[in-house]
TORPA-4810 file (N, C-alpha, C, O; in nm, 3 decimals):
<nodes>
NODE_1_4.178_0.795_-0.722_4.178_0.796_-0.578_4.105_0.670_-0.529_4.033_0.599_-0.599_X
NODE_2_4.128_0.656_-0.426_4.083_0.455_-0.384_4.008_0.530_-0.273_4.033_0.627_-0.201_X
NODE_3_3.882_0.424_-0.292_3.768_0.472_-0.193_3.806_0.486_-0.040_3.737_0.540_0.046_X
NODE_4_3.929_0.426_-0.024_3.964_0.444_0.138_4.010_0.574_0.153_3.997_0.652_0.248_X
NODE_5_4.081_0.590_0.019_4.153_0.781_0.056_4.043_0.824_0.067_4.036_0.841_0.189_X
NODE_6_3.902_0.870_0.007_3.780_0.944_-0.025_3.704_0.957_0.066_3.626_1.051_0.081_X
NODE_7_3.726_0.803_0.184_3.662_0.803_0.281_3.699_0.900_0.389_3.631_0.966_0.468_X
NODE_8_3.873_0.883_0.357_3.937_0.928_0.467_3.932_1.111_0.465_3.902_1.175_0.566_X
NODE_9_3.959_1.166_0.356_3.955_1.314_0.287_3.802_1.342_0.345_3.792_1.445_0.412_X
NODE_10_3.703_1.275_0.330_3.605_1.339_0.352_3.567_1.327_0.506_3.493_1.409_0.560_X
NODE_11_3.611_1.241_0.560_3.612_1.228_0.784_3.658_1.413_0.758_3.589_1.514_0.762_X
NODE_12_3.817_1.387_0.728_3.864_1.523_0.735_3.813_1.662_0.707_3.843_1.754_0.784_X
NODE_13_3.744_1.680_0.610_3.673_1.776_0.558_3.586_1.771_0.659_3.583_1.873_0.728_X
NODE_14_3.482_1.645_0.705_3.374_1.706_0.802_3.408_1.710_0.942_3.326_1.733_1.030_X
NODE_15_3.507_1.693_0.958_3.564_1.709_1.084_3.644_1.897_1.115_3.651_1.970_1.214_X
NODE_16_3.690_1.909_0.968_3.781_2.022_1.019_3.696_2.166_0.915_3.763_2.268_0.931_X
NODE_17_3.605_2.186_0.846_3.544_2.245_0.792_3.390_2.331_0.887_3.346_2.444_0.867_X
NODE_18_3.342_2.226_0.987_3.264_2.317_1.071_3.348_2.384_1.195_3.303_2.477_1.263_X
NODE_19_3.481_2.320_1.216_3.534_2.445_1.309_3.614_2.535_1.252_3.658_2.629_1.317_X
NODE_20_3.637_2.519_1.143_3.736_2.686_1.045_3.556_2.760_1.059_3.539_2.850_1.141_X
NODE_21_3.474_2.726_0.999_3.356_2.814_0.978_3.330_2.854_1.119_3.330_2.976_1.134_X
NODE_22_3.309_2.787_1.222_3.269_2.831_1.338_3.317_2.934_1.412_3.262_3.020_1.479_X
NODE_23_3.504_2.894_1.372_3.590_2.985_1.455_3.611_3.155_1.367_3.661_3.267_1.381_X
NODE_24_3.537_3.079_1.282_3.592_3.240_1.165_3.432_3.313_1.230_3.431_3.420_1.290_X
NODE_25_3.298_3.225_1.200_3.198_3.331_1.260_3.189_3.408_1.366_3.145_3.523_1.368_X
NODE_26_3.247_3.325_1.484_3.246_3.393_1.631_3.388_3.505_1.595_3.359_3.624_1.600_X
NODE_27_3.494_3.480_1.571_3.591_3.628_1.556_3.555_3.713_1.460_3.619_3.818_1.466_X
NODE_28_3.478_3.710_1.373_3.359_3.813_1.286_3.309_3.872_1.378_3.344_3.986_1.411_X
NODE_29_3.194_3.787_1.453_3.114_3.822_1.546_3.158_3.930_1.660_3.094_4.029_1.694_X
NODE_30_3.298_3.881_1.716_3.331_3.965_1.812_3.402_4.105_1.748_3.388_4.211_1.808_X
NODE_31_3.476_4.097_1.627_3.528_4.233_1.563_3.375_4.309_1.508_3.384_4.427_1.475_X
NODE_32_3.243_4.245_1.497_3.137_4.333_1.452_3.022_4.353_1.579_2.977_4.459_1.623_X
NODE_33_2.997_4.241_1.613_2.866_4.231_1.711_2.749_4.248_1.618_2.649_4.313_1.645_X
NODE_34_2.770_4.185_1.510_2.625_4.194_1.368_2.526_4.075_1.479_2.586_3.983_1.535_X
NODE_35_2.397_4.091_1.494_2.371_3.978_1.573_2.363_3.861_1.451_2.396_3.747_1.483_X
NODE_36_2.318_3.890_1.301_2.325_3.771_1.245_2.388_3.671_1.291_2.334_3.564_1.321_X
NODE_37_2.531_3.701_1.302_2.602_3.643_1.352_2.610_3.508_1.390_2.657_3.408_1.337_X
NODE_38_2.542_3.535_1.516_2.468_3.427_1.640_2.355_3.325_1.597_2.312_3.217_1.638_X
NODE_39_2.325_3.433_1.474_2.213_3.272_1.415_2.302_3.177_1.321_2.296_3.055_1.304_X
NODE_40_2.398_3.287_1.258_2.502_3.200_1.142_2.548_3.067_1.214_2.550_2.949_1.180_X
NODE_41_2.597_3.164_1.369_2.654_3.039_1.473_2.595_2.940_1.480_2.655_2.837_1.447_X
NODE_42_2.458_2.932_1.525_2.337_2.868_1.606_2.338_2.763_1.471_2.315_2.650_1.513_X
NODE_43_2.351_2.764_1.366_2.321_2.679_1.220_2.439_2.603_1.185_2.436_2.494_1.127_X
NODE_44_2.545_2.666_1.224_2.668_2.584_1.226_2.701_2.494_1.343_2.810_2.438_1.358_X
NODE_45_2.627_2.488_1.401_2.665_2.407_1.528_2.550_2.307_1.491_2.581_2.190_1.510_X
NODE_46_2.415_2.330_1.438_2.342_2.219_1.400_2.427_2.126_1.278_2.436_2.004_1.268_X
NODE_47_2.472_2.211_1.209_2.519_2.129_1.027_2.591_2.051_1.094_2.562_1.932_1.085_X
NODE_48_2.744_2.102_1.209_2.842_2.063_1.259_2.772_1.949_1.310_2.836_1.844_1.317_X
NODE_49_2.658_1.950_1.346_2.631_1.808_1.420_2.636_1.718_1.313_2.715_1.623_1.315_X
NODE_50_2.553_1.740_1.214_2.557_1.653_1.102_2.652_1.618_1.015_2.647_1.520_0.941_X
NODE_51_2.771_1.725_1.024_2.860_1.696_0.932_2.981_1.602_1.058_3.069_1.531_1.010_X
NODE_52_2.970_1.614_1.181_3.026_1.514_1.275_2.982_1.362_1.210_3.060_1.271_1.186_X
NODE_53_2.874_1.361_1.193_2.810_1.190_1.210_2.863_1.157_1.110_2.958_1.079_1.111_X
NODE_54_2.806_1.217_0.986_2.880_1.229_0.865_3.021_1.116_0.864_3.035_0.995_0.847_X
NODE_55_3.133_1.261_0.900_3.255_1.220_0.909_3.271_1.094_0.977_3.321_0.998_0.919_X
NODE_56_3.220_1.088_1.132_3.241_0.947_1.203_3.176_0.867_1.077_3.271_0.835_1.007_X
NODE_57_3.053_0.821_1.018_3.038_0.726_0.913_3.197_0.705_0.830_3.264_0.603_0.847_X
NODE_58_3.238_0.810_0.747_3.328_0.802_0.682_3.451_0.737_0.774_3.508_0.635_0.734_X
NODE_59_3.482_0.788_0.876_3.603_0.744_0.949_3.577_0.563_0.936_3.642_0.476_0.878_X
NODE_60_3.478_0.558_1.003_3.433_0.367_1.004_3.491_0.308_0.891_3.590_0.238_0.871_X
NODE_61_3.367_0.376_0.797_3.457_0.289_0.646_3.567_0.275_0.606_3.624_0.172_0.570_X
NODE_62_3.620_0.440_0.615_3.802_0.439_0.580_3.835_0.280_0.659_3.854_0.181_0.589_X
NODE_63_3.838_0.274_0.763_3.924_0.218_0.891_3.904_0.038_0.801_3.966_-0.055_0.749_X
NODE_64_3.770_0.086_0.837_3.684_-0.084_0.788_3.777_-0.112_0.600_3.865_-0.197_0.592_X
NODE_65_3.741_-0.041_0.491_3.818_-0.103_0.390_3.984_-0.096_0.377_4.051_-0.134_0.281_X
NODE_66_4.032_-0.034_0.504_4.131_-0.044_0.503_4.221_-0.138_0.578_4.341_-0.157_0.564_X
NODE_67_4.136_-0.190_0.658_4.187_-0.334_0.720_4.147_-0.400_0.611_4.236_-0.420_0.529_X
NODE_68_4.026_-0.445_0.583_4.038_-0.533_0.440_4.099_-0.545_0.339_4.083_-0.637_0.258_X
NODE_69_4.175_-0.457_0.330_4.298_-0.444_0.221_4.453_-0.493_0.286_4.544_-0.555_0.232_X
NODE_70_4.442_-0.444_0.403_4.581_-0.447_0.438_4.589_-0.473_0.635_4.622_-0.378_0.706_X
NODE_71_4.558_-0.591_0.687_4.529_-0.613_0.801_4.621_-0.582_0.933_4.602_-0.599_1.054_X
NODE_72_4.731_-0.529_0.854_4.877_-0.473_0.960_4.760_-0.305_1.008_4.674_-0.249_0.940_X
NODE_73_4.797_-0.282_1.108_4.790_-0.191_1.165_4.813_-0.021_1.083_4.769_0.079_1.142_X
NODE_74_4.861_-0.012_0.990_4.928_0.075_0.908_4.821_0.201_0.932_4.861_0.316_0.913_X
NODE_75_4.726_0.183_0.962_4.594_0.294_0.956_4.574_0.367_1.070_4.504_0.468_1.066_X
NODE_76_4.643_0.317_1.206_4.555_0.351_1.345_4.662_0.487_1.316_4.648_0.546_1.423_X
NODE_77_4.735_0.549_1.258_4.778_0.706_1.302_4.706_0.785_1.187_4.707_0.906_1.208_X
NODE_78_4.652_0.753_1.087_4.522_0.817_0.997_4.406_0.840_1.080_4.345_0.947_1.079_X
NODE_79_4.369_0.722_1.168_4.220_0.697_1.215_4.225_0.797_1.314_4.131_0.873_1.335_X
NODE_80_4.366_0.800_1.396_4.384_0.899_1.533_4.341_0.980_1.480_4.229_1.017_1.516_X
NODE_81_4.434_1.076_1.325_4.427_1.231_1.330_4.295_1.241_1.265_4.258_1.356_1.242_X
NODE_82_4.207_1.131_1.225_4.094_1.187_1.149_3.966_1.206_1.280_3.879_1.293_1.282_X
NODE_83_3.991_1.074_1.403_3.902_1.118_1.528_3.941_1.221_1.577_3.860_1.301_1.622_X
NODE_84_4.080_1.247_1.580_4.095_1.417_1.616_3.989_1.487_1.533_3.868_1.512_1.534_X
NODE_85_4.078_1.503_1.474_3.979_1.658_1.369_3.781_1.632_1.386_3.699_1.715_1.348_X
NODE_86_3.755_1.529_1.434_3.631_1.526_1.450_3.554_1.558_1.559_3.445_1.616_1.566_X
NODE_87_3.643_1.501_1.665_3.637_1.530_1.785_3.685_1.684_1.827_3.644_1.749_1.923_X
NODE_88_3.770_1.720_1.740_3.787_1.884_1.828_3.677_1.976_1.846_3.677_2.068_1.928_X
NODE_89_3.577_1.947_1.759_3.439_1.997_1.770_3.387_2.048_1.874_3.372_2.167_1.900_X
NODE_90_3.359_1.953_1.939_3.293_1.931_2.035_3.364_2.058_2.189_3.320_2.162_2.237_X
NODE_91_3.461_1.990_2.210_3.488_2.132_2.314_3.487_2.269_2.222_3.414_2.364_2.253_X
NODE_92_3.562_2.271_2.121_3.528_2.442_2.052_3.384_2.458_2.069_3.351_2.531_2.162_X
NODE_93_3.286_2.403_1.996_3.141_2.401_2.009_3.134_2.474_2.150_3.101_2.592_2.160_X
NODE_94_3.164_2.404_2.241_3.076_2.437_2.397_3.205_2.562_2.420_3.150_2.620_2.513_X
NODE_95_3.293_2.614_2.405_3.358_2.722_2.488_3.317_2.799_2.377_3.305_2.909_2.430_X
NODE_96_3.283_2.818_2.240_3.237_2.911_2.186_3.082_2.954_2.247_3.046_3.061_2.295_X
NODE_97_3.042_2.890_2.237_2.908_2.896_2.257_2.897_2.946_2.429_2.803_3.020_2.459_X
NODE_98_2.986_2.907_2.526_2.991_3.012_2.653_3.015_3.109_2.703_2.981_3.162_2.808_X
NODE_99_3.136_3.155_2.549_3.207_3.234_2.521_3.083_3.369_2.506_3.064_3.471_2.572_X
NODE_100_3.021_3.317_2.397_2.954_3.400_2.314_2.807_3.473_2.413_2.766_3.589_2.413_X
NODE_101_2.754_3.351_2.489_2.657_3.372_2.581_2.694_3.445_2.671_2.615_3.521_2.729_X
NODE_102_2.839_3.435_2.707_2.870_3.534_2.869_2.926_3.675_2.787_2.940_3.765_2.870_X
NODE_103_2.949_3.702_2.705_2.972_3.813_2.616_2.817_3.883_2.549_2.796_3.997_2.508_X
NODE_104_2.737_3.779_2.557_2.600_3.863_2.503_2.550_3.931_2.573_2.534_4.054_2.573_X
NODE_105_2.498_3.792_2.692_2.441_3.858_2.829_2.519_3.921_2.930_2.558_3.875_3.037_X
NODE_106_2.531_4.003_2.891_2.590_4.139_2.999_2.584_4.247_2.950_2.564_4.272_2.831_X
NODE_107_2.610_4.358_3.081_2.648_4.463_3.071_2.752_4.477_3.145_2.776_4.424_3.254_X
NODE_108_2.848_4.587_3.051_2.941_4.646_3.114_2.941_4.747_3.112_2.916_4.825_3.021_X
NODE_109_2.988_4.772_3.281_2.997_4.879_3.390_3.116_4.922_3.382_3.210_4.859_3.430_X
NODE_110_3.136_5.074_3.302_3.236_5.131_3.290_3.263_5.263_3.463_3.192_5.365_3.465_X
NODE_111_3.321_5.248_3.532_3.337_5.377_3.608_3.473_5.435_3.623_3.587_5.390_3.612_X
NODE_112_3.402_5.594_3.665_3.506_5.671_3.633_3.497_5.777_3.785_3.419_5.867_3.815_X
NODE_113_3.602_5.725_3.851_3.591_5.803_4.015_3.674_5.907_3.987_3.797_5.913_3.982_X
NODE_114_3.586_5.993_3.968_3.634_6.171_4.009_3.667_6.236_4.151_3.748_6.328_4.163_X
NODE_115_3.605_6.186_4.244_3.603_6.189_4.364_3.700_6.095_4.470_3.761_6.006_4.411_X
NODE_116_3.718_6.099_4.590_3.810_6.027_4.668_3.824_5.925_4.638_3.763_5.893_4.535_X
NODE_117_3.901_5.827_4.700_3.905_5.708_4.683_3.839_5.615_4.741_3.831_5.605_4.864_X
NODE_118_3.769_5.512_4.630_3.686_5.414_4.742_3.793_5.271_4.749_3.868_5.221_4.665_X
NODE_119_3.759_5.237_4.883_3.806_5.165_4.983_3.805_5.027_4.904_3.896_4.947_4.883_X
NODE_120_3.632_5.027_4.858_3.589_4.896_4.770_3.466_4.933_4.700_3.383_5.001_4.761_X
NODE_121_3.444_4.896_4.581_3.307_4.918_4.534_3.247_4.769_4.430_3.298_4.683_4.358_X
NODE_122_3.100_4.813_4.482_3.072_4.681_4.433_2.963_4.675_4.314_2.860_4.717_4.367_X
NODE_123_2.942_4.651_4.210_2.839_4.667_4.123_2.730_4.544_4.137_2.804_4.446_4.151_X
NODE_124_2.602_4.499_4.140_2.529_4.404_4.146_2.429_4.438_4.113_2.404_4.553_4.148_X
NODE_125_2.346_4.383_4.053_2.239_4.334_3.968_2.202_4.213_3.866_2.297_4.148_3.820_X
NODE_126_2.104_4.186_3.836_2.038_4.100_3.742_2.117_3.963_3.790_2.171_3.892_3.706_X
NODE_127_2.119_3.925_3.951_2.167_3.797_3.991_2.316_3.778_3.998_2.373_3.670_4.017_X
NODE_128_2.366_3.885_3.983_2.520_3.867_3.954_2.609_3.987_4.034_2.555_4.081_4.093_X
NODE_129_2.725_3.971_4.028_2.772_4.166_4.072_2.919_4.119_4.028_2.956_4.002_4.012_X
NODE_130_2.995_4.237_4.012_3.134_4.276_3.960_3.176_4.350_4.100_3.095_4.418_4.164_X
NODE_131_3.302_4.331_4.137_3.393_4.331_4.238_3.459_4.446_4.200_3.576_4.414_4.224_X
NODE_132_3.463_4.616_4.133_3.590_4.677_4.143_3.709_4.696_4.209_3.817_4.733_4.163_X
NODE_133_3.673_4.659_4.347_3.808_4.627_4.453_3.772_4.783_4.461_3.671_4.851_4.443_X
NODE_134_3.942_4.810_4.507_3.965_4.950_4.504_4.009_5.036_4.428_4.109_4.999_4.366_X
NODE_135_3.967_5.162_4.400_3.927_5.200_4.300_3.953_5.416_4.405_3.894_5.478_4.494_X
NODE_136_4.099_5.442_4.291_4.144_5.524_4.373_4.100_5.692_4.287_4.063_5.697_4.169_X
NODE_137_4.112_5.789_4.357_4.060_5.930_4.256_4.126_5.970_4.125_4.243_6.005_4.104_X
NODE_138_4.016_5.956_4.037_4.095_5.955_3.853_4.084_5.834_3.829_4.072_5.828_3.706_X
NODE_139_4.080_5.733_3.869_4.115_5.652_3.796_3.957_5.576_3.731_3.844_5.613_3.764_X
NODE_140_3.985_5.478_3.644_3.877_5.458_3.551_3.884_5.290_3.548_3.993_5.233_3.552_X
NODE_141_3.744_5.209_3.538_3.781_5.095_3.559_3.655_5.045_3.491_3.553_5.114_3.493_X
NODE_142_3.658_4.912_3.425_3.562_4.863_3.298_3.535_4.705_3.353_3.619_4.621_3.320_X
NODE_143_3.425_4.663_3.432_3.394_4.549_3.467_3.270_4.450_3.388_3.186_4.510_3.321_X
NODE_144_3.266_4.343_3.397_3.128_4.322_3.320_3.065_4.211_3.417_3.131_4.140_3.493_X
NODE_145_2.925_4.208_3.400_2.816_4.170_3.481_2.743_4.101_3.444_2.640_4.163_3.416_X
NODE_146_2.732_3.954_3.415_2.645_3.860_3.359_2.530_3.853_3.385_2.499_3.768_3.468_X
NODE_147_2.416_3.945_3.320_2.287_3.894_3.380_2.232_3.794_3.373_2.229_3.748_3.258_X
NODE_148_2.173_3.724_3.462_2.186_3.584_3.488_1.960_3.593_3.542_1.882_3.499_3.557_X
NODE_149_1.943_3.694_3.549_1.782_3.743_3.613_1.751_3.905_3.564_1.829_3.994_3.528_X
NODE_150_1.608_3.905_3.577_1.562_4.057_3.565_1.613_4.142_3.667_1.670_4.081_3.758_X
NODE_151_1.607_4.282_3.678_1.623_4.335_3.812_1.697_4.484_3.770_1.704_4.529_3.656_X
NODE_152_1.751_4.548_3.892_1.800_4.703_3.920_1.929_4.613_3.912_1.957_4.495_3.936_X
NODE_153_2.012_4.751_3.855_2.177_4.735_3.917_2.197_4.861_3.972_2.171_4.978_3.944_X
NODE_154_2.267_4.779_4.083_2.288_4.887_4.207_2.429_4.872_4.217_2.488_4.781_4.160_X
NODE_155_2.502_4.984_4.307_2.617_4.943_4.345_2.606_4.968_4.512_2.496_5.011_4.545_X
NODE_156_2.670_4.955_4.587_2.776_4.952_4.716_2.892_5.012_4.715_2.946_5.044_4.609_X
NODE_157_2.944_5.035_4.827_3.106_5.127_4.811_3.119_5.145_4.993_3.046_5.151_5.092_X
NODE_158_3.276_5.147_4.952_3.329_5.219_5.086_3.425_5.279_5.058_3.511_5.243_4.978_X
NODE_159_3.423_5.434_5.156_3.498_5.564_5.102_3.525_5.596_5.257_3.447_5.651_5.336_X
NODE_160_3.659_5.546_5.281_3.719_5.608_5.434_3.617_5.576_5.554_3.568_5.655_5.634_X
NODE_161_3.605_5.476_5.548_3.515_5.452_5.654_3.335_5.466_5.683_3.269_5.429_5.779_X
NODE_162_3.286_5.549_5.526_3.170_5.561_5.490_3.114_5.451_5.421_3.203_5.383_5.370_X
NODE_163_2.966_5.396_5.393_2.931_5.349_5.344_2.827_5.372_5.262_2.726_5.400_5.327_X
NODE_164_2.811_5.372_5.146_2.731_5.454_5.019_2.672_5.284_4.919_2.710_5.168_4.905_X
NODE_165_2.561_5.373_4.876_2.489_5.312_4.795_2.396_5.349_4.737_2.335_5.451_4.773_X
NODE_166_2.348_5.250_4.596_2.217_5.342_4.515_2.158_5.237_4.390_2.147_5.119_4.358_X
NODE_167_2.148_5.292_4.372_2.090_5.232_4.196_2.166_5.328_4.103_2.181_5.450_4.112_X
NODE_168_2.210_5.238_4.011_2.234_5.290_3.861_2.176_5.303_3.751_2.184_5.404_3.681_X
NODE_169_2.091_5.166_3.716_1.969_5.145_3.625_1.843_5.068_3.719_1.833_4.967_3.790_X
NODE_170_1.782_5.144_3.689_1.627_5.122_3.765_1.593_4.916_3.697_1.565_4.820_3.769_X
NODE_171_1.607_4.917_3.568_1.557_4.777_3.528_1.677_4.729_3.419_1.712_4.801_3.326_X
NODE_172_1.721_4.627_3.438_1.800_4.561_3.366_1.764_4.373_3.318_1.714_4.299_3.404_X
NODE_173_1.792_4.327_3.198_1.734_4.220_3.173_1.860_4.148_3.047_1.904_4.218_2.956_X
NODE_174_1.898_4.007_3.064_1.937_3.966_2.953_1.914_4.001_2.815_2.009_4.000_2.737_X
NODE_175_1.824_4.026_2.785_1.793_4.054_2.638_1.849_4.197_2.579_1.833_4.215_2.458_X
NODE_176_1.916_4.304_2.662_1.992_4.420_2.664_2.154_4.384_2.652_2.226_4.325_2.733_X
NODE_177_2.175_4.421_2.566_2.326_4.441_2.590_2.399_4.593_2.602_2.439_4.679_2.523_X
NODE_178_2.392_4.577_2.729_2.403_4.741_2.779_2.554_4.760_2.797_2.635_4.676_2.837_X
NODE_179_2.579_4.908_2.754_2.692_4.949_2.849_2.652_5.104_2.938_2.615_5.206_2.880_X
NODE_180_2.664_5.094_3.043_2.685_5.178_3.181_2.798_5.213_3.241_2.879_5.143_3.303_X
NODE_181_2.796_5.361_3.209_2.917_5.459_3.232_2.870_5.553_3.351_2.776_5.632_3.360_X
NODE_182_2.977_5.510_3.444_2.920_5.566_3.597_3.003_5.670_3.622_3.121_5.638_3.631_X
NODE_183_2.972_5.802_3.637_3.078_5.907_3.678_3.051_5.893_3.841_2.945_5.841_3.878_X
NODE_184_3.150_5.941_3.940_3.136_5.986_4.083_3.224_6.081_4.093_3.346_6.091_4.083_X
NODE_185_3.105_6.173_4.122_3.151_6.357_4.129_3.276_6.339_4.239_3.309_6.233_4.294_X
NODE_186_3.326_6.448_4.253_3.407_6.531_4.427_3.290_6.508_4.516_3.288_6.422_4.604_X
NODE_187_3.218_6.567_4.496_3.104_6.589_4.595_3.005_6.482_4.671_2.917_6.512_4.753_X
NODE_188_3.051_6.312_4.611_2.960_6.223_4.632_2.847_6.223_4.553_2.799_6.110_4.569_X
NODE_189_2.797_6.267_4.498_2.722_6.246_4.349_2.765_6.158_4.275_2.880_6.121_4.296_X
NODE_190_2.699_6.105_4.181_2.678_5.997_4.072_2.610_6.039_3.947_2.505_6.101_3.958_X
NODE_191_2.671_6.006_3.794_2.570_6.013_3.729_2.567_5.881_3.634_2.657_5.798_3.646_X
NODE_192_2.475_5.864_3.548_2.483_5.754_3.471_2.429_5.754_3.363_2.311_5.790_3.359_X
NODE_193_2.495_5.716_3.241_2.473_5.753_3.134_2.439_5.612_3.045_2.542_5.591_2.981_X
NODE_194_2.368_5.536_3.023_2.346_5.429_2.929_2.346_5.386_2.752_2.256_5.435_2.684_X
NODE_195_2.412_5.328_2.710_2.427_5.308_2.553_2.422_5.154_2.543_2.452_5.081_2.637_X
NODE_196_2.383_5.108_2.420_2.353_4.968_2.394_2.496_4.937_2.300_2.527_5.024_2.218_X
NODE_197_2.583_4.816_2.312_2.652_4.773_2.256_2.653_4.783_2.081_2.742_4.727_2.017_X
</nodes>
């Protein structure tokens, strides 16, 4: 093998080896919710940094002994797909990683209206709120709520011209990954039942 292929095989490898690992940890992650997970992540996105520079070194050289060998152009569709594969990093990196943060921090607000139909209901807390719209009798609806601050989640509602409101969880905080299952009786009652992801 000629040191330009070796150069070039290995751009590739460090270009396309931290996003197979990355993309395989986060769809682990989301079929388990192991938190390891998130540190496996958090370590692959450091290596990935290193195995980026890495590769860019290698890309240089490929490019560099391969004009010295052969000064026609013959290389710039190698060099493209090898700055590809190096560069795709970088956005996977950041939408995984927003992905994963707006999927951690929250809770989701499962409700289940037994009672009339509301007009509109609104869930809010921890800096944020979920919009159910309208939300008719029987029916069941699964929103999620980025906590973004400490605090109560409360909801809001309108039912025929009434206006209702309350608390659901007295204290809510990022570091919970809650789910909240809201019944609303016939009667205008509420209950709420809490479980951790």
């Amino acid at each position: 093998m000629a040191p330009t292929d070796r150069s070039y095989r290995t751009a590739l490898i460090c270009g396309l080896a931290p996003l197979a690992i990355g993309v395989a940890i986060f769809v682990l992650w989301l079929a388990t919710g192991w938190t390891w997970l998130m540190f496996a992540g958090l370590a692959t996105v450091f290596c990935g940094s290193l195995s980026f520079l890495a590769g860019a070194i290698s890309l240089f050289q490929f490019a560099a002994q391969a004009a010295a060998l052969d000064p026609r152009p013959r290389i710039a569709p190698r060099v493209a797909l090898g700055l590809a594969a190096l560069l795709v990093n970088l956005p996977a990196a950041f939408l995984i990683i927003v992905a994963a943060n707006y999927l951690f921090f929250s809770v989701d607000v499962i409700v289940v209206n037994r009672g009339p139909d509301f007009d509109r209901l609104v869930v809010a807390g921890g800096c944020a709120q979920a919009d159910f719209g309208r939300l008719p009798s029987g029916a069941t609806r699964t929103e999620r709520v980025v906590i973004e601050c400490d605090g109560s989640l409360d909801f809001q509602a309108e039912r025929g011209g009434e206006k209702l409101s309350g608390t659901l969880v007295g204290y809510v905080t990022n570091s919970e990954q809650l789910i909240v299952h809201v019944t609303f009786a016939p009667d205008g009652t509420w209950s709420v039942t809490e479980s951790f992801k």
